[in-house]
C-alpha positions in Angstrom: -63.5 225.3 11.5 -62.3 226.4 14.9 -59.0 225.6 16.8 -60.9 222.9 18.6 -62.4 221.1 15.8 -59.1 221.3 13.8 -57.0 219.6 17.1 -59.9 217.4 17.5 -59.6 216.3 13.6 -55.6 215.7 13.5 -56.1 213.3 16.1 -58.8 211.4 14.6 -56.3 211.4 11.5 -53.3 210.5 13.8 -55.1 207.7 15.6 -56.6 206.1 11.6 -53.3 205.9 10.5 -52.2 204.4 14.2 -54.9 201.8 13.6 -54.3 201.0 9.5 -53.1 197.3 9.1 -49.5 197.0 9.7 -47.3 193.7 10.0 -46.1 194.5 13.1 -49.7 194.8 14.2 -50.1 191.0 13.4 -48.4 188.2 15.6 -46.4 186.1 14.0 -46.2 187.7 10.6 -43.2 189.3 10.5 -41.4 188.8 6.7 -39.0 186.0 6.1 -35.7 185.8 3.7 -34.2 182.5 3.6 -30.5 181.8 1.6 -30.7 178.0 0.1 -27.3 176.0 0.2 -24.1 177.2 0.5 -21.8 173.9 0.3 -19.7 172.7 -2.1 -18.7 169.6 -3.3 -15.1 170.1 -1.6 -13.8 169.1 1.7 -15.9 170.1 4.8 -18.2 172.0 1.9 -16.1 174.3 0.4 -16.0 175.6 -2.9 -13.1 176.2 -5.7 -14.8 178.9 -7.9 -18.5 179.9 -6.6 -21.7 178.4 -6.5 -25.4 179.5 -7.7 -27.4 180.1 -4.4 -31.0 180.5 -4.0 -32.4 183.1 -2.4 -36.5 183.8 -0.7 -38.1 186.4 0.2 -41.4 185.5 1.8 -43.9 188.4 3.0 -46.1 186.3 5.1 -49.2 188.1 4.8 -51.5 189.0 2.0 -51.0 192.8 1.8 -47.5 192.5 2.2 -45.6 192.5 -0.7 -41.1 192.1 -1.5 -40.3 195.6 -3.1 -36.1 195.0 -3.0 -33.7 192.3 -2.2 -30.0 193.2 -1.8 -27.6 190.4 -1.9 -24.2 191.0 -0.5 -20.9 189.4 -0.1 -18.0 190.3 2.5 -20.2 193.6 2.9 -19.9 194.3 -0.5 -23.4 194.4 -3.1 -23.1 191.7 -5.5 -26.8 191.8 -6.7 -29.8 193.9 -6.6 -33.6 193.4 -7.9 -36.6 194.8 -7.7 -39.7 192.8 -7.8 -43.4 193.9 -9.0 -45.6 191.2 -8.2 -46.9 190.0 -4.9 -46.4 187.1 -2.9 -43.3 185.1 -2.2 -40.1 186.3 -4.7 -37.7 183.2 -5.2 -34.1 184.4 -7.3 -30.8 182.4 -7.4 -27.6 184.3 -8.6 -24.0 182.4 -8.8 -21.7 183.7 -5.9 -17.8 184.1 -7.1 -15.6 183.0 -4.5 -12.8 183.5 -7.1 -10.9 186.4 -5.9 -11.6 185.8 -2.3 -9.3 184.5 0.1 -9.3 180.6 1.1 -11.9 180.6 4.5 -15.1 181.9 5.1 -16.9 184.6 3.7 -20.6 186.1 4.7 -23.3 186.7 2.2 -25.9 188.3 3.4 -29.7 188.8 1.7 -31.6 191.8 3.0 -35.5 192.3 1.8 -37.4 195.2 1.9 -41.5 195.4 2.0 -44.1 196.8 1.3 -47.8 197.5 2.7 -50.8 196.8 -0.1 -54.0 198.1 0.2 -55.8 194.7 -0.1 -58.6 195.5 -2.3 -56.8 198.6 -4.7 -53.1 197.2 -4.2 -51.8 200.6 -3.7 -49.4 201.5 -0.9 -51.0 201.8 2.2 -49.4 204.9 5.0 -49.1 203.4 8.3 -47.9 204.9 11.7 -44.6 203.6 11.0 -44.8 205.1 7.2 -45.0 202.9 3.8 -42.5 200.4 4.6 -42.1 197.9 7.4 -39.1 196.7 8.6 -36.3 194.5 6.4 -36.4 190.8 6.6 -32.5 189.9 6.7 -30.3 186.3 6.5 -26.7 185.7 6.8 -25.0 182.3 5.1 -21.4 181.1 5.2 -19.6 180.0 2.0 -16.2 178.6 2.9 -13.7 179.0 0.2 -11.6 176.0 0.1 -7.8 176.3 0.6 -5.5 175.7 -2.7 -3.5 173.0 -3.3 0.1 172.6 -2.8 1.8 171.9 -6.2 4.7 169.0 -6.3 7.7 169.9 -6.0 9.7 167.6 -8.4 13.4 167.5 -8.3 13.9 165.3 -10.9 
């Protein structure tokens, strides 16, 4: 092979894996992650103790699929999963609010995807390399403020 045919055959290569199916190549299909209901049953919708949350991770296309969700709280990881099988991943996990402050605190659910062949469900290179960009949501769960005890003097 000469020089020429070598340069000629890197593009081709370069301008495959330029053209291979990508989300960001689709309008409108970029992945979703949703965070169900953060309110409590106190006043304004705080919570005493924690509440079990649900979380979704939607990949919006067919040969998209949810390798990782990473569920965090204040900034700090409270859960991590992997998931195996394609198509929309749905988890819920009880939040503690126990040691926290009274106020607001942030929990925040980032995804991470993955390409799919469509017919061989392998990973699939693209420009941008196997995975596309994180799908991230932020919720507030509002602590609510203790009590005052009585003071008796009795």
């Amino acid at each position: 092979m000469t020089r020429t045919s070598k340069f000629s055959a890197l593009l081709v290569l370069v301008a495959l894996a330029a053209l291979a199916p990508s989300a960001a190549a689709v309008p409108g299909s970029d992945p979703t992650a949703k965070i169900g209901s953060t309110k409590g049953s106190g006043a304004g919708g705080c919570v005493t103790t924690g509440k079990t949350v649900v979380f979704t991770l939607n990949p919006t296309v067919p040969y998209i699929s949810v390798r990782t969700a990473v569920v965090t709280l204040d900034g700090k990881k409270v859960v991590s999963k992997s998931f195996t099988t394609p198509g929309i991943q749905t988890f819920s996990y009880p939040i503690s609010v126990r040691t926290k402050a009274a106020g607001a605190h942030t929990i925040r659910l980032t995804g991470t995807f993955l390409t799919i062949a469509r017919k061989s469900h392998l990973p699939l290179a693209t420009a941008s390399g196997i995975f596309i960009p994180t799908a991230t949501a932020t919720a507030t769960i509002i602590k609510c403020a203790a009590k005052p005890k009585p003071h008796f003097t009795g």
